[in-house]
C-alpha positions as CSV (number, residue, x, y, z in Angstrom):
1,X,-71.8,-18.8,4.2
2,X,-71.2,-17.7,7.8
3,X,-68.3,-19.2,10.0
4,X,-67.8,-19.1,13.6
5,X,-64.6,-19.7,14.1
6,X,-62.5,-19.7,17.4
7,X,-58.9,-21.3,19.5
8,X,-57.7,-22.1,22.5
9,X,-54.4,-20.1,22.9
10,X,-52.1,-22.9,21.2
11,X,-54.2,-22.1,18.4
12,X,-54.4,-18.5,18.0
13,X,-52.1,-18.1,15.2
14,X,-53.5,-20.8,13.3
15,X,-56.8,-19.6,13.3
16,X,-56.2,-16.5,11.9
17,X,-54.5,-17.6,8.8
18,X,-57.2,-20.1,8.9
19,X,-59.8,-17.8,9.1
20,X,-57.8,-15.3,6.5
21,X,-58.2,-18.5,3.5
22,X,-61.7,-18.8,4.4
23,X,-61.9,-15.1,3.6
24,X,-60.2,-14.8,0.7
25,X,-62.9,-17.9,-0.5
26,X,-65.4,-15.9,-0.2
27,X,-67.0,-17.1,3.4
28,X,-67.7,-14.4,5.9
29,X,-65.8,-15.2,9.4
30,X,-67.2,-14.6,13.0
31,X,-65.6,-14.3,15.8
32,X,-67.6,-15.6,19.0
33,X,-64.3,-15.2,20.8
34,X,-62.7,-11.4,20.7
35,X,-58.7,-12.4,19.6
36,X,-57.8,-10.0,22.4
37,X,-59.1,-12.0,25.3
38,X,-58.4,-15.0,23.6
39,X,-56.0,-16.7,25.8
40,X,-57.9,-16.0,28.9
41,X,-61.0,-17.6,27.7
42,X,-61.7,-21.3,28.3
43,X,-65.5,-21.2,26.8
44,X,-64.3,-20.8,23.0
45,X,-65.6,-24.0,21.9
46,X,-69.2,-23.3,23.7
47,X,-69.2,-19.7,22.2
48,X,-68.8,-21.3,18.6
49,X,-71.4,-23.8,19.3
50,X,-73.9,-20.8,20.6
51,X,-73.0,-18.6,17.6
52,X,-74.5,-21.7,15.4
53,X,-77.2,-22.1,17.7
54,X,-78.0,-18.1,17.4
55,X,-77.7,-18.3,13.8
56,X,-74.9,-16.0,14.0
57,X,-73.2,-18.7,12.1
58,X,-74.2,-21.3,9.4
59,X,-71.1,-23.4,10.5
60,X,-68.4,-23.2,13.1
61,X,-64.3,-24.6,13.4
62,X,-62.3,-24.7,16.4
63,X,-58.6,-25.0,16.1
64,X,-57.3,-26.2,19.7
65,X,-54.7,-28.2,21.5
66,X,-57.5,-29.8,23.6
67,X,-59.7,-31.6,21.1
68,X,-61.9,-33.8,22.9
69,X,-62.6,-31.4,25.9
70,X,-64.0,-28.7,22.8
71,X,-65.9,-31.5,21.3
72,X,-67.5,-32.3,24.6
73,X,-68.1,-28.9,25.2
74,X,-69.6,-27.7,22.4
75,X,-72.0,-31.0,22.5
76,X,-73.8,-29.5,25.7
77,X,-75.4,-26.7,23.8
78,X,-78.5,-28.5,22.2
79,X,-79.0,-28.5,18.6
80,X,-75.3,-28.9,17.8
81,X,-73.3,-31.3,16.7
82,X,-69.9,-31.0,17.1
83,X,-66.3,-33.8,16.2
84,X,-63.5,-34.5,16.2
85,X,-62.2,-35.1,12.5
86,X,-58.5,-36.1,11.1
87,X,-59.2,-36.4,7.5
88,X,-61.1,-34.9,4.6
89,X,-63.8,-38.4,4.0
90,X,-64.6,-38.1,7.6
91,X,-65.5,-34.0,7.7
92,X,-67.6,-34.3,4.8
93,X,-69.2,-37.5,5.8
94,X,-70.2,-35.8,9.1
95,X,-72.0,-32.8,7.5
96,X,-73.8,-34.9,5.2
97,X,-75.2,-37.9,7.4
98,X,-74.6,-36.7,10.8
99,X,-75.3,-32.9,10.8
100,X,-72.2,-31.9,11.7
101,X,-72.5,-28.5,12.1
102,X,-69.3,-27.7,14.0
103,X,-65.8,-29.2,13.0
104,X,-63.1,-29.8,15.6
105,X,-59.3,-29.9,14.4
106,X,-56.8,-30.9,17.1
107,X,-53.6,-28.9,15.9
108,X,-50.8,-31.6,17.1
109,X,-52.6,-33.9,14.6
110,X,-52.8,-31.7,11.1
111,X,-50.2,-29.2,9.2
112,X,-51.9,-26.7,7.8
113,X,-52.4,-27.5,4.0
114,X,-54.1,-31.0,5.5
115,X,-56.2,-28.5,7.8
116,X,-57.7,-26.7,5.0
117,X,-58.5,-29.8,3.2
118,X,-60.7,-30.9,5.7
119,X,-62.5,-27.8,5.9
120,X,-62.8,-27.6,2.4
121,X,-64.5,-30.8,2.5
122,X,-66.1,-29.7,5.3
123,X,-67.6,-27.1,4.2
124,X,-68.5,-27.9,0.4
125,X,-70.6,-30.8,1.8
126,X,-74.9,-30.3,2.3
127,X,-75.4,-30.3,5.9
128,X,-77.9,-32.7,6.8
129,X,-81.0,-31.4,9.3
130,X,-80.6,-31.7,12.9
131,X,-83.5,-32.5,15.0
132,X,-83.4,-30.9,18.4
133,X,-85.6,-32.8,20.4
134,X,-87.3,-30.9,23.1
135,X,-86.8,-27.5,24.3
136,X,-88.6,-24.1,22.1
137,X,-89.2,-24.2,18.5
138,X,-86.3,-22.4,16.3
139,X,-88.9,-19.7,15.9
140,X,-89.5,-18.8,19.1
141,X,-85.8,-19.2,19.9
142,X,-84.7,-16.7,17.5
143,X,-87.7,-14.2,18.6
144,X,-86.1,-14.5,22.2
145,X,-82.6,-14.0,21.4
146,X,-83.7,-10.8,18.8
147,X,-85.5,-9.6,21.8
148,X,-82.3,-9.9,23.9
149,X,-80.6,-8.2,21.5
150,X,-82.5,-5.2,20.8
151,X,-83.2,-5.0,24.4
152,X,-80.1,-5.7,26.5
153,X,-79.3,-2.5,27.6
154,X,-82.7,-2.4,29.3
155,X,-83.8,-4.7,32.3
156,X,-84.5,-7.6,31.0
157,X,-86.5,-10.2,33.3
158,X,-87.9,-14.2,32.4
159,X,-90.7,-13.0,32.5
160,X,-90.6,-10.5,30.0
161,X,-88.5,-12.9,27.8
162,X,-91.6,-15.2,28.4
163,X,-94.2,-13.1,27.5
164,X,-92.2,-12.8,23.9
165,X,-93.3,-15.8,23.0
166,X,-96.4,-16.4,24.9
167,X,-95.4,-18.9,27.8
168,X,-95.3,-19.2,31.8
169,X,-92.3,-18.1,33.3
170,X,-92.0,-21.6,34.8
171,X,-92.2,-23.1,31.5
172,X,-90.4,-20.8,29.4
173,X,-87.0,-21.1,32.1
174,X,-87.5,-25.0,31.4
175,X,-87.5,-25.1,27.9
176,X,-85.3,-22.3,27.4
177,X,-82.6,-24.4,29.7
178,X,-83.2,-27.5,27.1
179,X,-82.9,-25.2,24.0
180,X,-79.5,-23.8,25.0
181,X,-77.6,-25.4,27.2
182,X,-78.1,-22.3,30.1
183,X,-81.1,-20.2,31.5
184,X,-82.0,-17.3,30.9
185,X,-80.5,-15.0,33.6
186,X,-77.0,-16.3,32.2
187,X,-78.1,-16.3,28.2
188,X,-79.0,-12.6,29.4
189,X,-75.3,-12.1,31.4
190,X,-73.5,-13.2,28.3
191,X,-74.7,-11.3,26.0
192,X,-74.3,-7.7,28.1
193,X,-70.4,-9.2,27.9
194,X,-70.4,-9.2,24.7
195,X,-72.3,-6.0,24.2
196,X,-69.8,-4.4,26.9
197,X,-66.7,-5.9,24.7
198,X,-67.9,-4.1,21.6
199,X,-68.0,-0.8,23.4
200,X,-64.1,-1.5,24.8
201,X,-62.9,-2.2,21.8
202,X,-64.3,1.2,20.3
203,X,-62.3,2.7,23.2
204,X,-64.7,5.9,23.2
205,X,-66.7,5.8,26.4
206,X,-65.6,5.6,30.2
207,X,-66.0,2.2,32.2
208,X,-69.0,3.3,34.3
209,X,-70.9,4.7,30.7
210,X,-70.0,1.1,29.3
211,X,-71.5,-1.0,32.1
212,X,-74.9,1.1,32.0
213,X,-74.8,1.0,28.5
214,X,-74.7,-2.9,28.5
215,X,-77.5,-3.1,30.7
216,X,-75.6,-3.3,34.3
217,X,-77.3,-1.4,37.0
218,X,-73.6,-0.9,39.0
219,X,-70.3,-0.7,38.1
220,X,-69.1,-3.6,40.2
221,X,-72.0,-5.8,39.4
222,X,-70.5,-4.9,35.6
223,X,-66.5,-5.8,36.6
224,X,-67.7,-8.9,38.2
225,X,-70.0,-10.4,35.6
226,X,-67.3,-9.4,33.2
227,X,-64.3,-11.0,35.2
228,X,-66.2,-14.2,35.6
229,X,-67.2,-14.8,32.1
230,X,-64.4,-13.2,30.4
231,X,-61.4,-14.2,32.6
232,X,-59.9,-10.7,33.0
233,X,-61.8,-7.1,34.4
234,X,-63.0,-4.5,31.7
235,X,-59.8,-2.2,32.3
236,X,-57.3,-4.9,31.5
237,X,-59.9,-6.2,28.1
238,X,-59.4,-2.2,27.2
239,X,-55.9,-2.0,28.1
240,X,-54.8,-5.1,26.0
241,X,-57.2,-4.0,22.9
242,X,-54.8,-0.9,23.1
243,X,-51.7,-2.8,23.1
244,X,-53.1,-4.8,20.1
245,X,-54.1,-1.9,18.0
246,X,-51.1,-0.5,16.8
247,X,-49.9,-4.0,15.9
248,X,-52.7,-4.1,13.4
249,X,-52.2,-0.7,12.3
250,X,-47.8,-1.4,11.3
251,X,-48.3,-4.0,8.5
252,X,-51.0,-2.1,6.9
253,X,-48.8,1.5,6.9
254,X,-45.7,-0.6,6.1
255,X,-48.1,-2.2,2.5
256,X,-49.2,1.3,1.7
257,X,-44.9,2.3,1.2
258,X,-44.8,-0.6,-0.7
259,X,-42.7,-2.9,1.8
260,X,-40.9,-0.3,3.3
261,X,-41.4,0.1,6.5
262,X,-42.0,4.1,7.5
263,X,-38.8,4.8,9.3
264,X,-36.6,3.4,6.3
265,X,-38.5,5.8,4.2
266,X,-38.0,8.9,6.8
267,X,-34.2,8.0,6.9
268,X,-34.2,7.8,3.1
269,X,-35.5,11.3,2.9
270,X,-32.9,12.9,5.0
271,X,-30.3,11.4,3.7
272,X,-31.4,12.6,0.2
């Protein structure tokens, strides 16, 4: 099973050794959210409920200081149905009658052992079916959003995206809007972001090759699409992926010398 799984910054920390257990279990994590820009992002809780909605995700957790705002947020993207729960009876209750298909966890409420208890039952319950009412069928959904995908580098208009699967422009931009929560012009914006944020984090190519690579026809159309939706401009998301890779790197080098960290085994050597 797939998890989307994100925080607000408060619950950064948490969330990874969250997401860690859930690992270890056997699930396979997403992360809607890139960790990096983490704390600059105030749309993690409507990123987990679109990664559901994509199918990206079979199920999604947020872990935040701010419970009923990510509740409320998430519940604007159609098709998802997203609480609040403080105990184990009430996650799995949701997923089986209600459809719960993203769980909310308010950290000031829950240590950590009761947190995984409630996912646990959260995510060992059968999900019941939820009926979206209105808007495209899944099908056509999903053939828009692989089209987006496999596209997003090119221009992409509505009424290409219409043409996919066989509607008006007009009636296409309606639907669409009921189906996700946003039109298509900003499903499309979003997911050039995230295209653009892979390519950053693989630190290889230069800004301007970046922005035409995730489908931006100028480099300051790029940095201001990415500055809105992100929070911070593509050379500060770069520049703090930098700082953050070497912190990943230490603890692994430091478990290959079996604990010791690498200077304490230079030092050893001379001293020998």
């Amino acid at each position: 099973m797939r998890i989307a799984i994100a925080s607000d910054q408060a619950g950064h920390e948490a969330m990874k050794r969250l997401a860690a257990k859930l690992s270890g279990n056997g699930y396979e994590v997403v992360y809607p959210v890139a960790a990096v820009a983490a704390q600059e992002r105030s749309d993690y809780a409507e990123q987990v409920a679109l990664a559901v909605l994509r199918n990206d995700a079979e199920r999604g957790i947020i872990l935040t200081s701010r419970a009923v705002g990510a509740s409320v947020a998430a519940n604007r993207v159609p098709g998802i149905r997203a609480a609040l729960c403080n105990d184990a009876y009430s996650a799995q209750l949701g997923a089986q009658t209600e459809g719960m298909n993203v769980l909310v966890l308010a950290l000031h409420a829950l240590d950590e052992e009761h947190a995984q208890q409630l996912v646990q039952a959260y995510l060992q319950a059968t999900l019941a079916p939820v009926e979206i009412v209105g808007g495209l069928t899944p099908r056509r959904l999903q053939r828009v959003f692989e089209h987006v995908r496999e596209h997003v580098a090119e221009e992409l208009s509505v009424g290409e995206m219409a043409e996919v699967v066989g509607m008006s422009q007009y009636y296409f931009s309606k639907l669409f809007k009921l189906s996700t929560g946003t039109t298509p012009h900003q499903y499309v914006m979003r997911q050039r972001v995230e295209r653009a944020q892979e390519l950053l984090r693989e630190g290889r190519l230069p800004l301007v090759e970046v922005g035409v690579k995730a489908g931006f026809e100028t480099q300051s159309h790029f940095t201001s699409v990415f500055r809105h939706l992100v929070g911070i401009t593509p050379k500060r998301y770069r520049e703090m992926q930098r700082a953050i890779a070497p912190m990943e790197i230490a603890p692994k080098e430091q478990n290959a010398q079996g604990g010791q960290p690498k200077e304490q085994d230079e030092k050893a050597a001379n001293a020998a």
